[in-house]
N, C-alpha and C positions, 0 to 999 in steps of 0.2 A: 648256644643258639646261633645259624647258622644267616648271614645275612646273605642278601639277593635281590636281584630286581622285583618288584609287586607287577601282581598278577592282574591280565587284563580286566578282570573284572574290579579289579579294588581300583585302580585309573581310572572307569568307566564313570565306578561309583563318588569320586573326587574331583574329576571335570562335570559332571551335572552337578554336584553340591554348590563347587566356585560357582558355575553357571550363574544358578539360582542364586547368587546371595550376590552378585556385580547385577545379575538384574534386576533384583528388589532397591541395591542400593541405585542406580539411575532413575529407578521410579521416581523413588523417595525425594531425589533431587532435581527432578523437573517436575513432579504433579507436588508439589505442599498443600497440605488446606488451607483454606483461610489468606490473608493475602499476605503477599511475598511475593521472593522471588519466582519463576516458572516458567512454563512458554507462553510465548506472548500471540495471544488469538486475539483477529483482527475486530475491532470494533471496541476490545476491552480496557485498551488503554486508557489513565484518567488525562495526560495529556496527549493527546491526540493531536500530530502534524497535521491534519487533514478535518477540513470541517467545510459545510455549506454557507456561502455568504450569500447575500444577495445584492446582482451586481446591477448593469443598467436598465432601469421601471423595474427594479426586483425581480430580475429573472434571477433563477437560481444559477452559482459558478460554484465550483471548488475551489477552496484554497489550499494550498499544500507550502508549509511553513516546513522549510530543509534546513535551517540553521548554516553549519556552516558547506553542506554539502553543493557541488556544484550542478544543476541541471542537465546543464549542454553535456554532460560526461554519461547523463542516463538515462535510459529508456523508461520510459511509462507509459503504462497500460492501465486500459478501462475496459470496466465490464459491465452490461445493463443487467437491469432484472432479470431479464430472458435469459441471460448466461452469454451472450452476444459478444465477443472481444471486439473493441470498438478501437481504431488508429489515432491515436492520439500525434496531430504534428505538432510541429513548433511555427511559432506567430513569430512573435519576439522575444529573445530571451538572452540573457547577458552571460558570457562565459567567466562573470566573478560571482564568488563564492560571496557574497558577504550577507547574508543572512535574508537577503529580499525575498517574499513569499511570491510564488506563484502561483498561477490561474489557471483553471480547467475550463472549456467554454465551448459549445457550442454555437456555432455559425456556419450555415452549410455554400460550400461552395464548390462550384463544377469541376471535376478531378478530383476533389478531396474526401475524406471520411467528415469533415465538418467538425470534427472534435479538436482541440487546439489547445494547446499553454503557451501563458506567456508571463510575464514579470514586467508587464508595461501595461500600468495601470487604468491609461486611456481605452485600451484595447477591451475594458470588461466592464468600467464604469460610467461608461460614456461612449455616444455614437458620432464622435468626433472624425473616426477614420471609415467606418462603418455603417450600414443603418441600422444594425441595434443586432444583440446577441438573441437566442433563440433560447427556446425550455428543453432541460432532457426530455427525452420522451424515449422510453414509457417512465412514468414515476412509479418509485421502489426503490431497491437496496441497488449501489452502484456499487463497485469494489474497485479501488484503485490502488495500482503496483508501480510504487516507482525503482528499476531496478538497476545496480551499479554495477555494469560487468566488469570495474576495473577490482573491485572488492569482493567480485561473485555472491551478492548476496543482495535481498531486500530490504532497501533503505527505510522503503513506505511499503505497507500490505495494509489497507483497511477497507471497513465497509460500512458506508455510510447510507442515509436516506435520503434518498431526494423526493418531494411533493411536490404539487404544484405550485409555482411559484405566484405572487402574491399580482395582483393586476397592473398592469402600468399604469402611472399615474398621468 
């Protein structure tokens, strides 16, 4: 029996096989049933960085819990119901890492998009520096992305509700 290179078609038929069987095995290890590990879709998380508080007469803020990730090193982004990418600037915010949550807030001011974080607690529970923070508007799902271009990759991706916030008191 006389040995030799195989014929284009027997290669043909051995690259679609591998194919198929590296891409049923990735499936298998990022879709599992049932819980476990898998890819992680925004909203599903049981702990969740990101959740609604309610800040000064219970207007609605976001809180974004980064552990030990640093802020000032990354970008985040908001998006309203409408699908709307909203500028999210910085108020105040501390360039250490140590675990301190931050705040989503609206407050509209002339040049600005209105939208703001900060990790200075006065700035969202109290209209000490301020005369008082404002409601999102429109209520529904918000999605917020915090993102770390030193890491290239998203730190925060969720989508939360926001309603109307509760009356001032």
């Amino acid at each position: 029996m006389r040995r030799g290179p195989i014929s284009t078609g027997t290669a043909t038929v051995l690259a679609i096989t591998i194919a198929a069987v590296m891409t049923i095995a990735v499936a298998a290890a990022l879709l599992p049933p049932g819980d476990g590990p898998g890819i992680a879709v925004p909203d599903l998380s049981s702990a969740s960085p990101v959740e609604v508080v309610a800040g000064h007469n219970g207007t609605a803020v976001i809180r974004v819990a980064m552990g030990a990730a640093n802020l000032t090193e990354c970008r985040v982004y908001l998006t309203d119901p409408g699908r709307v990418l909203r500028n999210v600037e910085t108020a105040v915010l501390s360039d250490s890492a140590d675990g301190r949550a931050a705040y989503i807030f609206y407050l509209p001011a002339e040049g600005h998009s209105g939208y703001w974080i900060t990790d200075e607690s006065d700035l969202v529970f109290t209209a000490a520096r301020h005369s008082g923070i404002r409601p999102f508007s429109p209520e529904g799902e918000w999605r917020v992305v915090v993102y770390d271009p030193s890491q290239r990759k998203n730190r925060v991706d969720r989508v939360i509700p926001i309603s109307e916030p509760s009356s001032p008191a």
